[in-house]
N, C-alpha and C positions, 0 to 999 in steps of 0.2 A: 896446724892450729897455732893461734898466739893465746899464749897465755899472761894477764894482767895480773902482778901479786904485789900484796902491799905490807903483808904481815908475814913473821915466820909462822901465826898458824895456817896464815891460807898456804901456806906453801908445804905444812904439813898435810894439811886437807886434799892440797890438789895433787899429790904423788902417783896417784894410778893414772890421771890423764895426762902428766907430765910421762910416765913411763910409755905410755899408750900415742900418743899423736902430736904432742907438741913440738915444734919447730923452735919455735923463739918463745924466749921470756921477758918481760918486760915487769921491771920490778922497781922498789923504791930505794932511791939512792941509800948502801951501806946495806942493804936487808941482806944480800947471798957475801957470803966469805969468799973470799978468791978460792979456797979450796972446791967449795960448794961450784963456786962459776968455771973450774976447771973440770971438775965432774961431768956436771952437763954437757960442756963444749967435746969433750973426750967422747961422746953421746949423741956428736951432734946439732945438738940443744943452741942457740945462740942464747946471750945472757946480756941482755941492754937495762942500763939505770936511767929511770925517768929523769926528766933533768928537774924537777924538786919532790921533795917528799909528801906524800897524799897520805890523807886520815880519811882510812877506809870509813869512818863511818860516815864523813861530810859528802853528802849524794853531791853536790856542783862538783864538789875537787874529783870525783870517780869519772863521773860524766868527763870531768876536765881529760884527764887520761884515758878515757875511752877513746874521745875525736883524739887528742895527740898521735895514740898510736893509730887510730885508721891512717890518719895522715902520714903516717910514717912507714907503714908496714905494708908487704905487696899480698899478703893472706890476709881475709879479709874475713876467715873463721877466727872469733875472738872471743876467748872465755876469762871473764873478770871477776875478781874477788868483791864480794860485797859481805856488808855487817851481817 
């Protein structure tokens, strides 16, 4: 599964499906600490920065990174943080 985060809370929120199935993360640029993206990766986990920063609550800018990443991603289970 790809996982879509924009906040450090969604990424608090999302830790049981990141621990559970996630493959890749797709996050907003600066949100994970290289420590955080080395975790991950040590796990598997890919860790990719959208390439601008999205305000989870503007529904177009979500939508905007939802298609990005279909378009980008070969898993096409994709679970995205919303307000």
């Amino acid at each position: 599964m790809v996982l879509i985060i924009f906040t450090r809370t969604g990424l608090q929120a999302s830790q049981a499906e990141i621990d559970d199935a996630v493959s890749v993360i797709w996050h907003n640029p600066q949100l994970l600490t290289e420590h955080e993206q080395q975790h991950y990766q040590t796990r598997g986990i890919q860790c990719l920065a959208l390439p601008k920063t999205v305000d989870v609550e503007d529904t177009k800018a979500t939508l905007w990174a939802l298609e990005y990443v279909e378009k980008h991603s070969q898993n096409q289970e994709i679970m995205i943080e919303c307000a």
